[in-house]
Legacy VTK file of the C-alpha trace (Angstrom):
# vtk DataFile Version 3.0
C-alpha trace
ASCII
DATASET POLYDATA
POINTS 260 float
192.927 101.382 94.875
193.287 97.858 96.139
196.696 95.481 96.368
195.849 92.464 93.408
198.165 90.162 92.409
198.930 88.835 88.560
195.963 85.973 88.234
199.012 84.602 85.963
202.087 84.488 87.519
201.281 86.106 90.763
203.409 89.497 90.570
202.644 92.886 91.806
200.367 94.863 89.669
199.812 98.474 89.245
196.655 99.778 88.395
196.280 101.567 84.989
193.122 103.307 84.695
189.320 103.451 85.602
186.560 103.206 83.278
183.035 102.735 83.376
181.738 99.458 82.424
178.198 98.744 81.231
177.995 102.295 81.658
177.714 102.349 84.868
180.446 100.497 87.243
183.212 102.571 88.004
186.382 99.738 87.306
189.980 99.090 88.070
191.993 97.936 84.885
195.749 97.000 86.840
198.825 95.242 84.946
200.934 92.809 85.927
204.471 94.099 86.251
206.243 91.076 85.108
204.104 89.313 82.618
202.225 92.333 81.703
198.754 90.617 82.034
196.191 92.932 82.257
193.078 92.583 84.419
190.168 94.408 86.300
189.425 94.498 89.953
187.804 91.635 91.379
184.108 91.299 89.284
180.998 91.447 90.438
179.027 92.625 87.279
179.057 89.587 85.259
175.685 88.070 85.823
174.602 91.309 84.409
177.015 91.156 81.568
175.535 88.175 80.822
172.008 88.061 80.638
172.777 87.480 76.990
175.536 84.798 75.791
176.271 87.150 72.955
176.918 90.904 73.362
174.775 93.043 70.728
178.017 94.548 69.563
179.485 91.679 68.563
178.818 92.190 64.867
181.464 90.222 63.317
180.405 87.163 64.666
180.190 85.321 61.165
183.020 86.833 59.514
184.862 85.766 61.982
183.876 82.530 62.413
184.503 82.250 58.248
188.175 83.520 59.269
188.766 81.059 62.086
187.388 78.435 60.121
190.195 78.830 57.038
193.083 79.529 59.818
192.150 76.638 61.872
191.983 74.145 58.967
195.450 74.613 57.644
196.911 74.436 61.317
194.784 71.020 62.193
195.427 69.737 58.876
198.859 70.132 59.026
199.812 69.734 62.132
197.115 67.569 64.007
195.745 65.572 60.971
192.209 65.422 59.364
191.180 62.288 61.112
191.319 63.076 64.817
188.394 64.004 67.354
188.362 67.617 68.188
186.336 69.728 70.038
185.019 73.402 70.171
184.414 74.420 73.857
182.702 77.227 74.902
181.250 76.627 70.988
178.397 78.763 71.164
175.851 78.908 68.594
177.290 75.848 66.991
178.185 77.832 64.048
181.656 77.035 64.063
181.278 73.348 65.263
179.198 73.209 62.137
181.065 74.626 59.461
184.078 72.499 60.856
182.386 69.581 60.231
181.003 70.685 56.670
185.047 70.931 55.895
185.266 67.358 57.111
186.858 67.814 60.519
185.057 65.380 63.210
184.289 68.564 65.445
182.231 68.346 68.406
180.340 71.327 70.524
180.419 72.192 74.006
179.083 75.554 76.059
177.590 75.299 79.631
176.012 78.717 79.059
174.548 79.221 75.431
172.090 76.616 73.072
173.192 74.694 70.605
171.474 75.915 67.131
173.668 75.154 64.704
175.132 71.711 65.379
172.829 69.693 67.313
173.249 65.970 67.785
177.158 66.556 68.249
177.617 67.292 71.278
180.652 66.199 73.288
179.797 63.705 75.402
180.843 63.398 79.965
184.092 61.518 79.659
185.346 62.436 76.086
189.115 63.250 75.129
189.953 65.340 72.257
193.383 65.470 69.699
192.285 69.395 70.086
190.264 71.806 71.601
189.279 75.072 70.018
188.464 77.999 72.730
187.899 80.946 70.684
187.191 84.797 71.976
187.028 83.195 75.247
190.078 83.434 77.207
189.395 87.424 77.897
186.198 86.348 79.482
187.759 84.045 81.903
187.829 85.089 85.579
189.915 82.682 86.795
192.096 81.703 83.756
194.137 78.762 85.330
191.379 76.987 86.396
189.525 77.701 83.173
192.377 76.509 81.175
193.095 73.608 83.473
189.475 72.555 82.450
190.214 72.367 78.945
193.305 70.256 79.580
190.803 67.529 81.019
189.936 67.550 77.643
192.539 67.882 75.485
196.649 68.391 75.466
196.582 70.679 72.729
194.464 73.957 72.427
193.743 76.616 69.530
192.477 79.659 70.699
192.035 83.106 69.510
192.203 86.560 71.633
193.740 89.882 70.857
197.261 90.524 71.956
197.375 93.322 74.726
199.687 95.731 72.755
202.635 97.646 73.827
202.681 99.919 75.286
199.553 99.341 77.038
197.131 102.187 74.994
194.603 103.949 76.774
191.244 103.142 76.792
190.108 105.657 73.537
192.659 103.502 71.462
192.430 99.876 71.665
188.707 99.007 70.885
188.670 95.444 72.467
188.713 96.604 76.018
184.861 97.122 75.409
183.540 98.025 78.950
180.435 98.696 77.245
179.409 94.784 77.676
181.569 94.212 80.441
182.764 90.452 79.578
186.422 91.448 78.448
188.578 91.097 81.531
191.507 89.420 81.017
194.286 90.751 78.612
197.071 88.439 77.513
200.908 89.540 76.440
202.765 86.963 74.482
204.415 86.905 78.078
201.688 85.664 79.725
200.871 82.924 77.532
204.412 81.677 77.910
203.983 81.778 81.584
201.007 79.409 81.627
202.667 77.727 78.718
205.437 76.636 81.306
203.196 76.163 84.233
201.192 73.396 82.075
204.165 72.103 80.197
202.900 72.701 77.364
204.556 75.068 74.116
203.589 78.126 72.984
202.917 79.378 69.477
201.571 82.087 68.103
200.635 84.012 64.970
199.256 87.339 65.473
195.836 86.635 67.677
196.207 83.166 66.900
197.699 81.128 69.749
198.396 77.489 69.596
199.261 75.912 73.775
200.033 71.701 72.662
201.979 69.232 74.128
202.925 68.692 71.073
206.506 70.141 69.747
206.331 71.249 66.483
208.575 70.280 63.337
211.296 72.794 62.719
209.517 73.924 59.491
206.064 74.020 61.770
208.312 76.695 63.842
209.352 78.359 61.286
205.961 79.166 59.960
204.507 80.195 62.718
207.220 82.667 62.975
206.860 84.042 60.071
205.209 87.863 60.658
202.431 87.300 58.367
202.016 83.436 59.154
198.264 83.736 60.352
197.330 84.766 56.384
199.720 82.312 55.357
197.049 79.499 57.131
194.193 81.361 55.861
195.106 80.587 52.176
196.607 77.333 52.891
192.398 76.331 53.387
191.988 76.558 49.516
194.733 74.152 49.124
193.471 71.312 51.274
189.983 71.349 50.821
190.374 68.909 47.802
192.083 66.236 50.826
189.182 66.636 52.852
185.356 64.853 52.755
182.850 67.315 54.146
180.608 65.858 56.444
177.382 67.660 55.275
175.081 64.889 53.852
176.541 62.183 56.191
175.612 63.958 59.243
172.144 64.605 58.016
171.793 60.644 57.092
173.416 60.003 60.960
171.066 62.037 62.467
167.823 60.865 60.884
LINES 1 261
260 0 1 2 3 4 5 6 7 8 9 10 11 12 13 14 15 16 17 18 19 20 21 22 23 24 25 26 27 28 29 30 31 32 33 34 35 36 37 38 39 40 41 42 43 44 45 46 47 48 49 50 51 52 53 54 55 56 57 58 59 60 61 62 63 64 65 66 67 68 69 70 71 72 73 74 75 76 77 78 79 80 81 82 83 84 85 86 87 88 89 90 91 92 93 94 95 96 97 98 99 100 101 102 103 104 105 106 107 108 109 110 111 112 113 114 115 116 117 118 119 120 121 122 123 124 125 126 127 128 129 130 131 132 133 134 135 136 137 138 139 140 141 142 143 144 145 146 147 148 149 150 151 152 153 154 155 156 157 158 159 160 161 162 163 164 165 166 167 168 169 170 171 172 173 174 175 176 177 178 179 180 181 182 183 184 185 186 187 188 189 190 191 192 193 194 195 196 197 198 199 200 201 202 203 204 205 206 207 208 209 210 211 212 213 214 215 216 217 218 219 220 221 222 223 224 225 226 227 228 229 230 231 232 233 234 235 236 237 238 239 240 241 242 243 244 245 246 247 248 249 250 251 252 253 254 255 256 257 258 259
């Protein structure tokens, strides 16, 4: 057992449990015993975790991406506008990037570690600043999450991100699937706590809905709050897509004219 502090808010931590990861590293999980951030010992498996960008297990890639794309259209709509410059960073594929910009969002790609398929000729360019950046199902991957996040604040002020709320109690490892040592890129766990703690750090506010988590500079209307309050608010944005997609001009065939 070794002495770690919070990567978050620099606390004591107390380590939780050992596991094997890529079946075959025997790992320190420890918790932070003020924010409740959970994190492994120090890592030194992730070149190996990554030899590819995408873990085979990751199975729900598209549905997901269908689900983030309704949830995230009713929040920028509503909240951002339809007209800014966003961005999806650490994009990818491109699927999402893509399908954003068939809505009509003017969504552009970045990923210093995986091709661009899906949405080639928008990339973001050295130098660009974004109304919003997306980061999803990447903040558990991060290593160093201040610096990470501090990167996509060069970008943007306001960022939409997804990642699974570290429940409470903390389960063991048979009974919360997204620990997933068997690909060994999950290694930060966030509490609502957390979030707030980097939220104040940053300056920024803090919203969330379920594994939705909204970290803007931007303070939201009282009825914004109030939404996002609400216990079942993320399915609340996920229906609100059908409603807005007659306000918005999909991008489709104008891209494809751009890029000839």
């Amino acid at each position: 057992m070794i002495n770690l502090r919070c990567k978050i808010c620099e606390a004591a931590t107390r380590l939780v449990f050992n596991t094997q990861v890529l079946k075959k590293y025997d790992v320190a999980y420890y918790q932070c015993e003020s924010c409740g951030f959970l994190q492994t010992e120090p890592v030194y498996w992730l070149k190996e975790a990554y030899e590819n960008s995408m873990n085979l297990t990751d199975t729900g890639i598209v549905v997901r991406n269908l689900r983030l794309v309704r949830i995230s259209s009713t929040i920028l709509f509503f909240f951002f506008g339809k007209k800014g410059k966003y961005l999806d960073y650490a994009g990818g594929f491109g699927l999402y990037t893509r399908w954003m910009r068939d809505v009509g969002f003017n969504f552009y790609w970045s990923d210093p570690f995986t091709s661009n398929l899906l949405a080639r000729g928008f990339e973001a360019a050295e130098g660009d600043r974004f109304l919003l950046a997306t980061s999803f199902e990447s903040f558990e991957h991060f290593e160093n999450p201040h610096e990470d996040l501090k990167k996509i604040l060069h970008l943007s002020d306001n960022i939409l991100l997804s990642t699974e709320l570290l429940p409470s109690p903390t389960p063991p490892l048979s009974n919360w699937w997204y620990y997933a040592p068997e690909h060994g890129q999950h290694i930060a766990f966030y509490t609502k706590q957390s979030f707030s703690v980097l939220a104040k750090k940053y300056g920024l506010h803090y919203y969330n809905s379920d594994n939705i988590h909204l970290l803007t500079k931007k303070q939201l209307s009282l009825i914004g709050r109030i939404i996002f309050a609400l216990p079942f608010s993320k399915y609340f944005f996920y229906v609100g897509s059908y409603f807005i997609a007659p306000f918005m001009k999909p991008k489709t065939w104008t891209d494809a004219s751009e890029l000839k």
